[in-house]
KEPAGU-119299 format. One line per 5 residues: number of its first residue (from 1); for each residue x, y, z of N, C-alpha, C, O, CB. Coordinates in pm, 1 decimal, always signed. Glycine has a CB too. Layout:
N
NUM) X/Y/Z/X/Y/Z/X/Y/Z/X/Y/Z/X/Y/Z; ... $
//
This chain:
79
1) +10284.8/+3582.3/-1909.7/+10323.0/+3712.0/-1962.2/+10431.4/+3776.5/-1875.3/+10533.6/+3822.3/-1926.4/+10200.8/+3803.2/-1971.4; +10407.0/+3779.8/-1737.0/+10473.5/+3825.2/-1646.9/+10655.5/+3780.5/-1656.0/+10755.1/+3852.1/-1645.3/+10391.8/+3776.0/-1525.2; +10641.5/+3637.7/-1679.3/+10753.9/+3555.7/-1712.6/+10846.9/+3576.7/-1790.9/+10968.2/+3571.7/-1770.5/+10725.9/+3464.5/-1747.3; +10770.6/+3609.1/-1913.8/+10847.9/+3638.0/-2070.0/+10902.1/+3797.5/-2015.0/+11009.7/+3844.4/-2051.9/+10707.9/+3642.3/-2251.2; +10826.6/+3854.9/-1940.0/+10887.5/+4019.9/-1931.9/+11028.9/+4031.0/-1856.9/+11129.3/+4098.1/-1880.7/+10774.1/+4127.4/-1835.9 $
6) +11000.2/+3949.1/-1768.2/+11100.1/+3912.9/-1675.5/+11230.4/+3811.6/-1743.7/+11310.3/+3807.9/-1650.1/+11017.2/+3837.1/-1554.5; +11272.6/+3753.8/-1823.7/+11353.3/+3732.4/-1917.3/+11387.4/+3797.6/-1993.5/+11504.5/+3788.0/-2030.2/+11335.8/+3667.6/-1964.1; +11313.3/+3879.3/-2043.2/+11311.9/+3989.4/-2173.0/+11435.1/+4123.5/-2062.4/+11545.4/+4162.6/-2100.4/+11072.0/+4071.7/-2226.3; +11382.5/+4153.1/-1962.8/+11449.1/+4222.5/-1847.3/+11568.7/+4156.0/-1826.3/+11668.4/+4226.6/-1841.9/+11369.1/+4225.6/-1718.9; +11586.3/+4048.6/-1797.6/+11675.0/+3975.8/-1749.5/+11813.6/+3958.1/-1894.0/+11933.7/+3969.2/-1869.4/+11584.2/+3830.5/-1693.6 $
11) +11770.1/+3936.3/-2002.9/+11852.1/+3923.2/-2102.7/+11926.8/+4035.2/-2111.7/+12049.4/+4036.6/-2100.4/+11792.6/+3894.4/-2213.8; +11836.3/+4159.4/-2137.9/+11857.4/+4272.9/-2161.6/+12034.5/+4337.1/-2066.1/+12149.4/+4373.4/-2091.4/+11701.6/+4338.9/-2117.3; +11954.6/+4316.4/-1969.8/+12077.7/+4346.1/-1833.9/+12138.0/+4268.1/-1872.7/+12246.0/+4323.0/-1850.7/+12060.0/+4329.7/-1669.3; +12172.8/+4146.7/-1930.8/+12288.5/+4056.3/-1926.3/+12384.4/+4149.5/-2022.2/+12486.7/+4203.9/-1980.6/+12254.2/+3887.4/-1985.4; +12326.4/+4161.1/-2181.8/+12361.2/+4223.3/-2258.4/+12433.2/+4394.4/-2213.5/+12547.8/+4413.1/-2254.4/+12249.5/+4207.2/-2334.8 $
16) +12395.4/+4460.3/-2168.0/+12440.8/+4565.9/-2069.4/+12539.1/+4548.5/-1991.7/+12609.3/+4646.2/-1965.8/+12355.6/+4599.3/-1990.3; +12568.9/+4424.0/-1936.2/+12680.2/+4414.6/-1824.8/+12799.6/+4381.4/-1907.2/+12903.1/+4447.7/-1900.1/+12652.9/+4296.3/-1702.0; +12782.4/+4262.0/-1997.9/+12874.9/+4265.8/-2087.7/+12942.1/+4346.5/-2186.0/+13058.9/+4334.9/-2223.1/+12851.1/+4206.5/-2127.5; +12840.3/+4444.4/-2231.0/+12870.1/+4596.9/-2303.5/+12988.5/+4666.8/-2227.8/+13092.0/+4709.9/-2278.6/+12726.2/+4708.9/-2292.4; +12953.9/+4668.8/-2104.0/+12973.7/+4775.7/-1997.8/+13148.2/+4662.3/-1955.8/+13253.9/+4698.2/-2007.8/+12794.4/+4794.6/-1838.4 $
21) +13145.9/+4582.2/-1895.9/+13272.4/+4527.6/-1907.5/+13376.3/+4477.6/-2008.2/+13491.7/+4452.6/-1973.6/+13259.3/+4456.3/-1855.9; +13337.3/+4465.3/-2119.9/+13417.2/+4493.2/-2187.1/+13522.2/+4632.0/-2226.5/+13640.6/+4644.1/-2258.2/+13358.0/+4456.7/-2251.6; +13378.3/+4748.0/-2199.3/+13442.1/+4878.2/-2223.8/+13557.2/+4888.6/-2099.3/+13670.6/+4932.0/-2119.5/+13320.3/+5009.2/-2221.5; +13523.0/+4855.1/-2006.1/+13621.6/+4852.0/-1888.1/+13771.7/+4811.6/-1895.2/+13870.6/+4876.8/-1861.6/+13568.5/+4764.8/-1796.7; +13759.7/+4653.8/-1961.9/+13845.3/+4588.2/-1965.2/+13916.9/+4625.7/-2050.4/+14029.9/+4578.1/-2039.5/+13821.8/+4489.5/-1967.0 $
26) +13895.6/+4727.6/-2179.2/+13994.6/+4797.3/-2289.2/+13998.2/+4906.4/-2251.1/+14016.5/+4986.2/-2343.0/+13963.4/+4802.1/-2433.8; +13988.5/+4953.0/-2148.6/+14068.7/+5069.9/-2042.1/+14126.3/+5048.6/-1941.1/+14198.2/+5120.4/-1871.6/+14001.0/+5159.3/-1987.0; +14089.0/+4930.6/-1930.8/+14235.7/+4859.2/-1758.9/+14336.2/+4809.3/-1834.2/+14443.4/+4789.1/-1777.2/+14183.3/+4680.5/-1619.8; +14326.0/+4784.4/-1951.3/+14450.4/+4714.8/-2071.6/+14546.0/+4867.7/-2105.9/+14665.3/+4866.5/-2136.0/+14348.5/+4634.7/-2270.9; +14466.7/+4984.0/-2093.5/+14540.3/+5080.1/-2178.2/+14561.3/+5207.4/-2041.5/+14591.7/+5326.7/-2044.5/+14431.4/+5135.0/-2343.2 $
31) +14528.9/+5114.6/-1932.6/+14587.7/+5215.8/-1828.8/+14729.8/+5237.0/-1819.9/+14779.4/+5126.4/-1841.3/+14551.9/+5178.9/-1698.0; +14824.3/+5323.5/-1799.1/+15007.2/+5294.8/-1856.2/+14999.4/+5290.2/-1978.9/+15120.1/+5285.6/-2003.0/+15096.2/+5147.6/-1816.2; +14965.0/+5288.5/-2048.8/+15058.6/+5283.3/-2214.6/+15002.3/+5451.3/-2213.3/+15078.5/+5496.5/-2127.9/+14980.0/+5135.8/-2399.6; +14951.8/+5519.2/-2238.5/+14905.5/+5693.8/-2290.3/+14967.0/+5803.5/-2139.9/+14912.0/+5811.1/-2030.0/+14659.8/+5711.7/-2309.0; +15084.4/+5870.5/-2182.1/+15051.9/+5956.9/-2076.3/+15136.0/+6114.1/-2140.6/+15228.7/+6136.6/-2218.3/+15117.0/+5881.3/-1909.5 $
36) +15055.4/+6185.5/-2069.0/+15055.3/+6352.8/-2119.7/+15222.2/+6370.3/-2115.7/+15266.2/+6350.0/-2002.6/+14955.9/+6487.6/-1988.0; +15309.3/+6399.0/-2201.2/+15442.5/+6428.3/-2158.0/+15473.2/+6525.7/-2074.4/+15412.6/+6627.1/-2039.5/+15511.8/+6449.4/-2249.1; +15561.9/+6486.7/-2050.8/+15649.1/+6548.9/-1850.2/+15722.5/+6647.7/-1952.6/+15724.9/+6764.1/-1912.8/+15811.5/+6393.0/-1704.4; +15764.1/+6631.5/-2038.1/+15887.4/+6712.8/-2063.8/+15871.8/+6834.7/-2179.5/+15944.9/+6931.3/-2201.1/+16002.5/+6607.4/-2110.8; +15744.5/+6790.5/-2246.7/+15711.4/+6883.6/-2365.2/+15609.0/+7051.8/-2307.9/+15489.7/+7026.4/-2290.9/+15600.7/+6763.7/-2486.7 $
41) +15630.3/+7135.7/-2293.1/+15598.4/+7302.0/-2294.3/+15534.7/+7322.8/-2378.5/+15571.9/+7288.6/-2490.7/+15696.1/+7400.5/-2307.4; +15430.4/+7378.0/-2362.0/+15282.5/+7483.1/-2433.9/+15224.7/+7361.3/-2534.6/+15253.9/+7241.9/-2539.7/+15342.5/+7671.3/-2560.6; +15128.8/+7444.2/-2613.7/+15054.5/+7341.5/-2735.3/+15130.6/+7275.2/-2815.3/+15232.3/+7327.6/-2860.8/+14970.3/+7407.6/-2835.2; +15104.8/+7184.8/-2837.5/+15189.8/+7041.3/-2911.0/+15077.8/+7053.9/-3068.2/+14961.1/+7016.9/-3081.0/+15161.7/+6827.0/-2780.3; +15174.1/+7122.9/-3173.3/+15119.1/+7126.8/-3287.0/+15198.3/+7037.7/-3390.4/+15159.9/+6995.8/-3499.6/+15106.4/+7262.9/-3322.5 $
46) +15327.8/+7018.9/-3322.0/+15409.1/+6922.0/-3423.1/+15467.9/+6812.3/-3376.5/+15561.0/+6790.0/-3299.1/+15514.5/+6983.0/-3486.8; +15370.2/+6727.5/-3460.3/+15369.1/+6552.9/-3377.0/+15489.3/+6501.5/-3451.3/+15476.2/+6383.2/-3419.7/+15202.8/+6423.5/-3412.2; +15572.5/+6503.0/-3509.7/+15678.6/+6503.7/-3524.0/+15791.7/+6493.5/-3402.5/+15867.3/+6407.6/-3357.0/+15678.1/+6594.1/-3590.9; +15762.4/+6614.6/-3380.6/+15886.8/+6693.2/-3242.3/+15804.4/+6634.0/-3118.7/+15854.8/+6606.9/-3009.7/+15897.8/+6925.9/-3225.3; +15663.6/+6617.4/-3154.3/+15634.6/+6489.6/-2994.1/+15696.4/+6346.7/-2996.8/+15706.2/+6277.6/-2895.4/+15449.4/+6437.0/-2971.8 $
51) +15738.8/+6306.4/-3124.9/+15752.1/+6177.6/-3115.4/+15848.4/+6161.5/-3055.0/+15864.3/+6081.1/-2963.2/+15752.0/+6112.3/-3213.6; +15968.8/+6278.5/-3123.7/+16133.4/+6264.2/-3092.1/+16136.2/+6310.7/-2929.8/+16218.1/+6242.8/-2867.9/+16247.4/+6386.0/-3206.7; +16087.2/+6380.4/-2871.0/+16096.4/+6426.7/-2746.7/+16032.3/+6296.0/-2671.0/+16085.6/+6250.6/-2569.8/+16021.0/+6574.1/-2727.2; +15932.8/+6248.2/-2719.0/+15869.2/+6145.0/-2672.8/+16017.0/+6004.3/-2652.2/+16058.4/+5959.5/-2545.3/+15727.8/+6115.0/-2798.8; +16059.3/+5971.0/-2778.8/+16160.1/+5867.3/-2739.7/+16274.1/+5883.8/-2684.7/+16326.3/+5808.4/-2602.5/+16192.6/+5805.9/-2825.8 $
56) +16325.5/+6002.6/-2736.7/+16477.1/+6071.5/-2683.8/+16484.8/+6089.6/-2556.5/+16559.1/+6023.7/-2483.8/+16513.6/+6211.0/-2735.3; +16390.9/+6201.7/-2509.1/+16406.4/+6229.9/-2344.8/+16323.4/+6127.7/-2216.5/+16352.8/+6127.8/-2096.9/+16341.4/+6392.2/-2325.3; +16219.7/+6049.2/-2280.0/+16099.9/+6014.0/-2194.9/+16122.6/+5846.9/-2211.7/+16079.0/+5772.7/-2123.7/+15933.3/+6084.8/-2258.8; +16184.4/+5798.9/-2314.8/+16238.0/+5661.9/-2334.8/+16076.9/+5611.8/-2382.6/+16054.4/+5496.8/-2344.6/+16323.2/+5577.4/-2175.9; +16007.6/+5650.1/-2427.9/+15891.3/+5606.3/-2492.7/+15856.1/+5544.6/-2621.0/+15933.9/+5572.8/-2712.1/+15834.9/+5688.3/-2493.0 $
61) +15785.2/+5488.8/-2642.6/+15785.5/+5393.4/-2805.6/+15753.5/+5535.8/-2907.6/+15828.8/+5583.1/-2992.8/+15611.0/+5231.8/-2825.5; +15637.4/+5576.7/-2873.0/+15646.6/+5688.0/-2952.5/+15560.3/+5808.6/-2906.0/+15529.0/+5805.8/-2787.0/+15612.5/+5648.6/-3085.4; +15510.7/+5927.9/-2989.3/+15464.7/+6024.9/-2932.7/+15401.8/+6088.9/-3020.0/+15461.3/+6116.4/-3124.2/+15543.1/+6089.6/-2871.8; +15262.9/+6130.4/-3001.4/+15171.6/+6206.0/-3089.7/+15123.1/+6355.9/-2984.8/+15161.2/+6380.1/-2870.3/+15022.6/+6087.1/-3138.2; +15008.0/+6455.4/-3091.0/+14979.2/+6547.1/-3046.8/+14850.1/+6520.0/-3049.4/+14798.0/+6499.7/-3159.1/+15026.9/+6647.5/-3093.9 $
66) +14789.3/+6515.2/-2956.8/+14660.2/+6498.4/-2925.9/+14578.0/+6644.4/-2861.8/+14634.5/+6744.9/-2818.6/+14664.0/+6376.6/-2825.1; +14408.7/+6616.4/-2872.7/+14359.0/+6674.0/-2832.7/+14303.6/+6636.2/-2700.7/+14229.0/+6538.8/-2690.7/+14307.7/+6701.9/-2910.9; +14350.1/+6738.3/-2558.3/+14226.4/+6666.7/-2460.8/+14154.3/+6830.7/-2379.6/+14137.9/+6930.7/-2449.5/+14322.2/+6519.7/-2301.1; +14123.9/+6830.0/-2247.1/+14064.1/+6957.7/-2196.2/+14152.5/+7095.0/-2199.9/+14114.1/+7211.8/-2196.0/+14025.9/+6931.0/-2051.6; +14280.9/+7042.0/-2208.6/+14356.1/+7150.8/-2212.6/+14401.6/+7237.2/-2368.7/+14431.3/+7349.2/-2410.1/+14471.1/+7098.5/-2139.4 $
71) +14387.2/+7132.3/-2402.9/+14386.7/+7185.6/-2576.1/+14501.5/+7055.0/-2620.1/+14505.1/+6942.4/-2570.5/+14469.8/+7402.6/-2615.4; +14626.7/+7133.8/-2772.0/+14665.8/+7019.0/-2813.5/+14819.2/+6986.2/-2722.5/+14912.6/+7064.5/-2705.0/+14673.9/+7029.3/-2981.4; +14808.3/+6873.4/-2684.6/+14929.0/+6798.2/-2589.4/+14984.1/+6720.4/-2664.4/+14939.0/+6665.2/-2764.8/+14891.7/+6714.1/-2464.3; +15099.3/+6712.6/-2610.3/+15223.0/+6595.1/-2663.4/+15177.1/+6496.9/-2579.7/+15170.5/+6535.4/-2462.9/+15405.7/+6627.5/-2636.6; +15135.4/+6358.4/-2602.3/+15100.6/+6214.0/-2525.7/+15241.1/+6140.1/-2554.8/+15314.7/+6130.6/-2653.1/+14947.4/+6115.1/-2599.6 $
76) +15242.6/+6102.9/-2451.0/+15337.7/+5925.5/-2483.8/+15347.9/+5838.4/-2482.7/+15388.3/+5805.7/-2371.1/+15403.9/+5874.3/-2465.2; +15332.2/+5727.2/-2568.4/+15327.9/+5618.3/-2560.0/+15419.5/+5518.0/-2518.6/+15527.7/+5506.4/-2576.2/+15297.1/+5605.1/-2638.3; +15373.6/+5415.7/-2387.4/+15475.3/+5314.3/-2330.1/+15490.2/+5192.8/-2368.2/+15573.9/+5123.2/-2310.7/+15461.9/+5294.8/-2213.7; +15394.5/+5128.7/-2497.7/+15330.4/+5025.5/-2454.6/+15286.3/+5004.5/-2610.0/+15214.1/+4909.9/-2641.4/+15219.0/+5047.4/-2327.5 $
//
């Protein structure tokens, strides 16, 4: 009995570590490509005018308005 619990434990954690590194590994992939724009001023409501500011001034693929703690931001994409 003791045995089976102890596998049952043991699987479990396997399943968990792999959960858990994967999530990792599709955030060490997307570290550099997302970053808050340098160049865009106050709330970013028109993802439009993030994109163009995004490629024009920042040399970026493209540019959306996102939501994060600060409210809505112009992001840029490198990648």
């Amino acid at each position: 009995m003791a045995k089976s619990q102890f596998h049952y434990a043991a699987f479990l954690a396997l399943i968990l570590f792999f959960l858990i590194a994967s999530n990792e590994i599709q955030k060490a992939e997307s570290i550099g490509c997302e970053k808050m724009s340098v160049t865009w001023s106050g709330p970013c409501f028109d993802t439009g005018g993030c994109n163009n500011q995004c490629i024009n001034w920042e040399h970026a693929i493209h540019g959306a308005c996102h939501w994060d703690w600060t409210g809505p931001a112009c992001y840029c994409y490198f990648c």
